[in-house]
C-alpha positions as a Markdown table, in Angstrom:
| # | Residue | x | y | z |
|---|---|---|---|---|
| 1 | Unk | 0.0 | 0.0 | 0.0 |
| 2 | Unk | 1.3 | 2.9 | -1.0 |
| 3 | Unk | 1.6 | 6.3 | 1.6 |
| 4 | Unk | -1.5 | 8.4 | 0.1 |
| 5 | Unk | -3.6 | 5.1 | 0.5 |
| 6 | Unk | -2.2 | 3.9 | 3.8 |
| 7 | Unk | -3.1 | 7.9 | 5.4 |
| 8 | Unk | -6.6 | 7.6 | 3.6 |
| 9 | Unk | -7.3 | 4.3 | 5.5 |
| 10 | Unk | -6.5 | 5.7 | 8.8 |
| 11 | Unk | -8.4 | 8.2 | 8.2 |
| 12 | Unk | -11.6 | 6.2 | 7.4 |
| 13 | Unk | -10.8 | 3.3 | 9.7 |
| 14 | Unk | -9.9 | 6.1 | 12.8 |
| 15 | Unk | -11.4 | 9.3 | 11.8 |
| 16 | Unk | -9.7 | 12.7 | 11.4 |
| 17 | Unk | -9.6 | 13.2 | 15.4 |
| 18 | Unk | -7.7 | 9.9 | 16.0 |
| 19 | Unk | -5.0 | 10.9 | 14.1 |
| 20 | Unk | -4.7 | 14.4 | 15.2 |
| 21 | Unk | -4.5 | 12.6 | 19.2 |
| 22 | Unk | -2.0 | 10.1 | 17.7 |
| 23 | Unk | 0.0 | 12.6 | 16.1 |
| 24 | Unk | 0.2 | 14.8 | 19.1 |
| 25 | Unk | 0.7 | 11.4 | 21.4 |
| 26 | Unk | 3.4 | 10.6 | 18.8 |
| 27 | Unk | 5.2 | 13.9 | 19.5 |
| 28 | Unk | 5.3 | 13.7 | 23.0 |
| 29 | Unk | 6.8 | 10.2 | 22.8 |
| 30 | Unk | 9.5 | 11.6 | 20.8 |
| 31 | Unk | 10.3 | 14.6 | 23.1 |
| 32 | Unk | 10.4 | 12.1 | 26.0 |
| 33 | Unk | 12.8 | 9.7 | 24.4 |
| 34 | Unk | 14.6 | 13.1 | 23.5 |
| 35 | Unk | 14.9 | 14.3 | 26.6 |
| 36 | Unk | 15.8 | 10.5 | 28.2 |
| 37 | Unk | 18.9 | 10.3 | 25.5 |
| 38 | Unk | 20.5 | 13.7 | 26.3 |
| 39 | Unk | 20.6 | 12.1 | 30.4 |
| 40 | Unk | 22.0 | 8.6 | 28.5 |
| 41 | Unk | 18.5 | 6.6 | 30.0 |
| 42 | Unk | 17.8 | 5.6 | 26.4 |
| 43 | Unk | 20.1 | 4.5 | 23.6 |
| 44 | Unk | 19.9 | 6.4 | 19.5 |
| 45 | Unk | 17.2 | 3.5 | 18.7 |
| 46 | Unk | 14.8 | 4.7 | 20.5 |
| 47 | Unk | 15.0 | 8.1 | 19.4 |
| 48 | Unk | 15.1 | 7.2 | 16.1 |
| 49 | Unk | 12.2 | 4.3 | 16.5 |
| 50 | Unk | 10.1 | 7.8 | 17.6 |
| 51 | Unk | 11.1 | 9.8 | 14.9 |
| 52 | Unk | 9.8 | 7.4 | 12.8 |
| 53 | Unk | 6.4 | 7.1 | 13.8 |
| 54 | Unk | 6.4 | 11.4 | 13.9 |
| 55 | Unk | 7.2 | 11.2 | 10.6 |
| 56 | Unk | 4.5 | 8.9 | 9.5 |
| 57 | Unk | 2.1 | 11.7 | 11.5 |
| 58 | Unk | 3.6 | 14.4 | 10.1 |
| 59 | Unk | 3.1 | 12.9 | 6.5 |
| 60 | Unk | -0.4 | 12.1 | 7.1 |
| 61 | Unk | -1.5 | 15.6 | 8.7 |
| 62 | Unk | 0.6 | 16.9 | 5.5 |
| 63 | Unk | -2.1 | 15.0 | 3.4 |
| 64 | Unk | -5.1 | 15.5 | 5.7 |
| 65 | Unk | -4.2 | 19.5 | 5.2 |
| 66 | Unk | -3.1 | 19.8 | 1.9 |
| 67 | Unk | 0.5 | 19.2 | 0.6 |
| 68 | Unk | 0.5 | 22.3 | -1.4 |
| 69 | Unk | -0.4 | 24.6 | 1.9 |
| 70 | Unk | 2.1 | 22.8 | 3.8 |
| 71 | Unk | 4.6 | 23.5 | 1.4 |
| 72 | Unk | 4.5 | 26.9 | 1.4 |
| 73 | Unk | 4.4 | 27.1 | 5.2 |
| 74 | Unk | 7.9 | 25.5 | 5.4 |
| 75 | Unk | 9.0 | 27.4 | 2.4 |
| 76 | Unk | 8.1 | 30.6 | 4.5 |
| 77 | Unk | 10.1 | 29.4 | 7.6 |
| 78 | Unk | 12.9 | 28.1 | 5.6 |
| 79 | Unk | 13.0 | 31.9 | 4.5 |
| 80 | Unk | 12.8 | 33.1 | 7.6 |
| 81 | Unk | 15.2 | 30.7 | 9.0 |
| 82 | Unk | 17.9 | 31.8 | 6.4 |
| 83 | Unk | 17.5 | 35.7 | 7.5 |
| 84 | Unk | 18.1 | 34.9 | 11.4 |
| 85 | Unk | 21.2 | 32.7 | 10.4 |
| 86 | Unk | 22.4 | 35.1 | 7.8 |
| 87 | Unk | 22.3 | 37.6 | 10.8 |
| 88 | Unk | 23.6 | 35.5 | 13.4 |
| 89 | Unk | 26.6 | 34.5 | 11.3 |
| 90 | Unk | 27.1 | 38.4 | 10.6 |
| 91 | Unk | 26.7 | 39.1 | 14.0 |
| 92 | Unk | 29.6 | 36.4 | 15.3 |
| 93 | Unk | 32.1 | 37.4 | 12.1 |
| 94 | Unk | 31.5 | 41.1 | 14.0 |
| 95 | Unk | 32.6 | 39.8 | 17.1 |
| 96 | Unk | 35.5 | 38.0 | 15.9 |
């Protein structure tokens, strides 16, 4: 089954509010294994075996809200993520 069909059947099986729960139970799985690596209480697997299953969620709320909209979102942060470094690497040549 391909992605686009696998996100339409959860949708249909769960419903729309399922997966917005599961993708915000998903993220908070990841931020605790995050926060467990940095103190060494879980190993890179886990961490990783996290990420995964956000990045199925974020894939699927990409669908759910369009992958064109989405797309321009992270364009505009990636724009405005370039300004802030472009001045923050300015800023630390100046105090060099």
């Amino acid at each position: 089954m391909d992605l686009e069909q696998l996100y339409r059947t959860t949708v249909e099986v769960w419903g729309e509010p399922a997966q917005y729960d599961q993708a915000a139970e998903e993220c908070a799985e990841l931020i605790a294994a995050l926060m467990h690596y940095r103190r060494e209480k879980v190993d890179a697997q886990q961490v990783i075996d996290e990420l995964a299953d956000v990045t199925l969620m974020v894939g699927q709320l990409t669908w759910m809200f369009g992958e064109e909209r989405v797309a321009e979102a992270v364009q505009r942060k990636r724009d405005k993520l370039d300004g802030l470094m472009q001045r923050e690497t300015a800023k630390m040549a100046d105090e060099s």
